[in-house]
N, C-alpha and C positions, 0 to 999 in steps of 0.2 A: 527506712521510712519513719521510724519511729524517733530515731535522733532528729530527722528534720523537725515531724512532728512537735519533739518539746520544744527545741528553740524557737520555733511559730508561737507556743504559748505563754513563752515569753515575753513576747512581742504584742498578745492579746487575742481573744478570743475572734474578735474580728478578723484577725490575719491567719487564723485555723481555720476558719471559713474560705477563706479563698484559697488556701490551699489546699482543701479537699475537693471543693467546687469545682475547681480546673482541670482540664483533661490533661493524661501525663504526660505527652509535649509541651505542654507548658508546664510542667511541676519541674519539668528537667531544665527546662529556661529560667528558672528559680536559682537553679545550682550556679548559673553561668554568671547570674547579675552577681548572685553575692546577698544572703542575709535579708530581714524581715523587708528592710527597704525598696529590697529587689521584688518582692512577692506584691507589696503595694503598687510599686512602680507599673509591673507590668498586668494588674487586674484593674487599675482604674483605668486603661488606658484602650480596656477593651471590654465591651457591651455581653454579660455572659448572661442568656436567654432564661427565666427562670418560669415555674410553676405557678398558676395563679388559681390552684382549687381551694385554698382557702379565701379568696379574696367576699364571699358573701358573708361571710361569717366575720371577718376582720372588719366588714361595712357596719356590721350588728353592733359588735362590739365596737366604733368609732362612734355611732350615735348614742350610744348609750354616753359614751364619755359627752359626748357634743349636750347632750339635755341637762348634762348638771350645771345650777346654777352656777356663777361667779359675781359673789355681790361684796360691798365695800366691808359691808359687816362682817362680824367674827363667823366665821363658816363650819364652825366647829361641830354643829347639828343639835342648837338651840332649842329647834322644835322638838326634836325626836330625843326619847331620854336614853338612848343605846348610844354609847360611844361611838363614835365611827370609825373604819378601819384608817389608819394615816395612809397606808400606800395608796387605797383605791381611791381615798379623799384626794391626794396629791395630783394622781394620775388626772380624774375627773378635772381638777381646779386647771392644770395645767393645760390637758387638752382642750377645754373652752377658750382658754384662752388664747391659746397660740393659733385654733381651726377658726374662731369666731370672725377673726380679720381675713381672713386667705382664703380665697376664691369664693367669698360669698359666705362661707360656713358654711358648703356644700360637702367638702370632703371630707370622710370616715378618716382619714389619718393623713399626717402629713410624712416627708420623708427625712425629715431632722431629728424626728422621734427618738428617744431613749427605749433601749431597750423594755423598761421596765413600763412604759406606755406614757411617762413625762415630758416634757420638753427643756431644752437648753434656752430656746430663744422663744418669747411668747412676744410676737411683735415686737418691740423696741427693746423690749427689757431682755438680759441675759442674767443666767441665773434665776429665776423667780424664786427658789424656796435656799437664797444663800445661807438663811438664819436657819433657819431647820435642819438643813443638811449637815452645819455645825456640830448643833445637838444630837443628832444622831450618830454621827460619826464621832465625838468626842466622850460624850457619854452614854450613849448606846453601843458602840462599839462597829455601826452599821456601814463599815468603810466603802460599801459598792454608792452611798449614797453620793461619792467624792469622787470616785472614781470614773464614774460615766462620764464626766465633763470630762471632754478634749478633743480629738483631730475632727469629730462630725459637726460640734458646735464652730468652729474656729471655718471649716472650710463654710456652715451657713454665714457666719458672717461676711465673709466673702462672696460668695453668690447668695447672696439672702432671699428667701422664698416670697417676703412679700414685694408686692408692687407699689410704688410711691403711691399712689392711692390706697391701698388698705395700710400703708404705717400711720400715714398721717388719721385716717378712722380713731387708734390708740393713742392721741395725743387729746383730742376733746373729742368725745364722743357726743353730737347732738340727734337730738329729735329720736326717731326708730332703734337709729344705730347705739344710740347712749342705752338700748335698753338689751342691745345683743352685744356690744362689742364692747368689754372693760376697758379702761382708761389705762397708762401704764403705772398712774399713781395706786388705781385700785389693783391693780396686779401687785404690786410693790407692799400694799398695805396687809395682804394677806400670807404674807411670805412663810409664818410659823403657821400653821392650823393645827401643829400638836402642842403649841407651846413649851416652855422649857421645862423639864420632868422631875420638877420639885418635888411634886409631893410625892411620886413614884420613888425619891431620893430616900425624903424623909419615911415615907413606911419600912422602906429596907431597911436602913441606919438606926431609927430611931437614935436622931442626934441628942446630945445632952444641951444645956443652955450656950456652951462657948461654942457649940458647935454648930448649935441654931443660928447663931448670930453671923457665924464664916457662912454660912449656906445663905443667908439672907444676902451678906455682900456679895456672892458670888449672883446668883441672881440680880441681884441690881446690875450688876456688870454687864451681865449676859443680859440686859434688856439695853442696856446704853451700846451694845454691841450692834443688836439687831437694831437700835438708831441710826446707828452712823451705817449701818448696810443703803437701809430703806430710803439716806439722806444722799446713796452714789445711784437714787432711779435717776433713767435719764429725764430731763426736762424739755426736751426736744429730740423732735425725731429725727433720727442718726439717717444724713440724704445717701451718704456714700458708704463702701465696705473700709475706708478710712475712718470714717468718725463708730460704723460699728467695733472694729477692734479695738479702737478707743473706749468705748467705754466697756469692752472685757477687761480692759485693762485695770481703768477706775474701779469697777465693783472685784476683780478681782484681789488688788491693793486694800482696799475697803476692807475685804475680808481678812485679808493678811493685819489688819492693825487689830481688827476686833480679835484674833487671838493671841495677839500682845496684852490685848489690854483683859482678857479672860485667866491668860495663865497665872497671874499675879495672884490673885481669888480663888481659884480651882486650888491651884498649888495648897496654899495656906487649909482650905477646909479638909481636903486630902491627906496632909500632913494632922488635924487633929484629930483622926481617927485611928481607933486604936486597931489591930490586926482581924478581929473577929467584925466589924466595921467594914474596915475596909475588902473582905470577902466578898460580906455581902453586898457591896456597891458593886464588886466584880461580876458577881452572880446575875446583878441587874441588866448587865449588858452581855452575861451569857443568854439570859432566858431570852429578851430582845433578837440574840444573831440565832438562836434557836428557830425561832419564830418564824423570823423572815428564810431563815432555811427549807425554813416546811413547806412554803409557798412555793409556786408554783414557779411562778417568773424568778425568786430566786436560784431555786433550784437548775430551772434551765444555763442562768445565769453563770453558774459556777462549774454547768456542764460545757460551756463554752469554755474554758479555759483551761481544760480538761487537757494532757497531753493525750489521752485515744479519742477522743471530740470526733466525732462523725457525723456532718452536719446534716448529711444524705438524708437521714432515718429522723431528722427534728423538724420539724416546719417551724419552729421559732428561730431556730438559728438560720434556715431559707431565709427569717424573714429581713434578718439582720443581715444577710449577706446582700438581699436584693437592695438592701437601703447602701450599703456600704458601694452595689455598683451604682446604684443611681447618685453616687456623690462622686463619681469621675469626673475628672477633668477635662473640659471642652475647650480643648488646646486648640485643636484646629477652627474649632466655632469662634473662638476669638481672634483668631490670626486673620481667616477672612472678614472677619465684622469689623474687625478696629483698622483690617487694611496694615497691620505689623511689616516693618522694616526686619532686618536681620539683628538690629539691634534691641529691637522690643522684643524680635521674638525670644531671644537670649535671655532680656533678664525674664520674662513670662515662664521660661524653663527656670528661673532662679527660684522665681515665687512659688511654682510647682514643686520643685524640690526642696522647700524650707519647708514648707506646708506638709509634704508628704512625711517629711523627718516627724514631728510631732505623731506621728500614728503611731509610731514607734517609741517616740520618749513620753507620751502619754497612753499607756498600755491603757485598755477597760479592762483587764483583770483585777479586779481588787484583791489588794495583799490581804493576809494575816492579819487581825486587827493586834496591837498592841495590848500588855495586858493591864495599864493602870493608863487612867485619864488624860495626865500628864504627857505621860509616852505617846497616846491616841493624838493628842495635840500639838506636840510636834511633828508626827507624822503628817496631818493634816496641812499645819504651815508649810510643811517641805513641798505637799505636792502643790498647795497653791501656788508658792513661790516657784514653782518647776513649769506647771502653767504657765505664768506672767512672763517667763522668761522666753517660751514657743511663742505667746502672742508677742512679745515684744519683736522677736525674731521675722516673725511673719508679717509682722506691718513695718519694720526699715525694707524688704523686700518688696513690699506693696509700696512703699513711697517710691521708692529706685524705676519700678516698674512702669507708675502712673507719672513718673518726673516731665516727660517729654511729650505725653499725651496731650493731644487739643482736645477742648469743650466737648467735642464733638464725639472724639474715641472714650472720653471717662463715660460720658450719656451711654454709650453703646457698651460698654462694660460691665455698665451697672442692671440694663437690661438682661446680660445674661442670664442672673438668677430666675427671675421671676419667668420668665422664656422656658426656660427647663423643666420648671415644678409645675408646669402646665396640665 
């Protein structure tokens, strides 16, 4: 048990959940499919009954997220002269945003959630905090902040949770709604709330003048970066799970040039430091993964990926498993709604199994951070670039599938999201 165990956590801490989850007739139908894919294959495929005695307490903590403002302004906590924590600011800005549009803003959580209580998709936008995440994972060293993006956000965009009336809400917000529901430009314009960690750079380093001066163009870079992020919001609301993987696509690309155009600058002030320097810039994004170690949600985090991860005895990781079943595929709900041929059903099983593949080549385990900036930044471009390459995958499957459909079947396809997350 325990060999299966580690190769599940290979696969991700999500795929260690359902395999503890399952009763051992099905842990031994695990053996028979074959590897992580098989474990996926066969838990989304089936409804596994879960505990709901946390659920008052998760309502507490959703409204608490649900009251924090999201306004176009710098959110940084202007008024109050106490720093703010970045996660629980992130989490806060995120969850208004994504609950504000969907079902009213009635619901404590939604089920696309990140583990760490953010969102992938806040109504049209995907990604909201693509520039930040950068920064933390490139010069923080905070690789979980890169890692959560994959198979939960890729499968929202396919069944997306909101209804053609709450996207279109986040395209112009008027009258009431412009005062509850952010725009997806203001979502987009808030994307850093920690800003890029200059001067946390500069206390460490204490650069000399040649060194001031590479740290300054890096900074300029690293804002022309977060430009061109904030310049891939969508400008229309994405009608089909077509034009949503489309623009995973765009913001995802978007990001992959911002760290072309980053490493040039990074490289160069990196390089003018001298070894006692360059410690302490490593030290910065020790103390950083230190930090978020201590925390709660990371910790559970890293207990998920755990090869002895016992998810019985966690109710966080319950809670990730109960998300992971409520993202099952409603294979048969769409065979009789769209009325599928043997031929639709066939490629619908394609789309199914391309989809499922990314759970697996997008692990939520986050690796080892790398130990200098540079190295952090190519790691980063790889997994984007590894991303791009699952949505790419997943929308020639999604065209193939939708090729033959009438007006009528796409309408009833598009329904099924929003039908689910009811």
């Amino acid at each position: 048990m325990s060999g299966s165990r580690m190769r599940l956590a290979l696969a991700g801490g999500a795929l260690v959940i359902l395999a503890v989850l399952l009763p051992n007739k099905a842990e031994a139908q695990f053996g028979l499919r074959g590897g992580p894919l098989g474990v996926a294959r066969f838990a989304v495929g089936h409804v596994i009954g879960m505990s709901r005695l946390r659920h008052a307490r998760m309502a507490v903590r959703g409204g608490r997220y649900r009251s924090a403002a999201l306004r176009s302004q710098d959110p940084r906590g202007a008024e109050s002269r106490q720093p703010p924590n970045p996660a629980i600011l992130r989490a806060a800005l995120t969850a208004q945003a994504a609950l504000s549009g969907w079902h009213g803003g009635r619901r404590p959580q939604g089920w696309w959630r990140h583990p760490d209580g953010s969102y992938g998709w806040a109504g049209p936008v995907f990604w909201p905090f693509a520039h930040d995440d950068l920064a933390n994972a490139v010069i923080l060293g905070h690789t979980t902040s890169i890692s959560l993006y994959g198979y939960g956000d890729i499968y929202a965009a396919i069944f997306s949770p909101y209804a053609a009336k709450e996207l279109a809400a986040y395209a112009a917000p008027q009258g009431r709604l412009a005062r509850r529901i952010p725009s997806a430009q203001n979502i987009c314009d808030v994307s850093d709330p920690a800003g890029f960690p200059a001067d946390r750079i500069t206390a460490a380093v204490q650069p000399n003048e040649l060194q001031r001066t590479a740290l300054d163009e890096l900074v300029t870079a690293w804002l022309a970066a977060r430009d061109s992020i904030r310049a891939s919001c969508p400008a229309q609301v994405p009608a089909s799970a077509s034009e949503r993987l489309g623009l995973m696509r765009e913001r995802l690309e978007a990001m992959i040039k911002a760290t072309d155009a980053i490493a040039p600058p990074l490289a160069k002030f990196v390089d003018l430091l001298d070894a006692n320097q360059k410690n302490r810039l490593d030290a910065l994004a020790n103390e950083a993964r230190a930090a978020l170690a201590s925390s709660q949600k990371d910790a559970q985090a890293a207990s998920a990926c755990a090869a002895d991860s016992d998810p019985r005895y966690d109710t966080q990781l319950q809670r990730q498993y109960e998300q992971l079943v409520q993202q099952q595929w409603p294979v048969a709900d769409i065979a009789s709604t769209l009325r599928l041929d043997d031929i639709g059903r066939a490629r619908l099983d394609v789309l199914q199994d391309t989809t499922l593949r990314t759970m697996e080549t997008l692990s939520a385990c986050p690796t080892k951070a790398a130990a200098t900036p540079q190295a952090r930044l190519t790691a980063v471009k790889a997994r984007l670039e590894t991303m791009l390459q699952a949505v790419n995958g997943v929308a020639d499957a999604l065209d193939d599938f939708e090729a033959d459909l009438s007006d009528e079947q796409k309408a009833g396809f598009e329904a099924i999201g929003p039908k689910r997350g009811a």
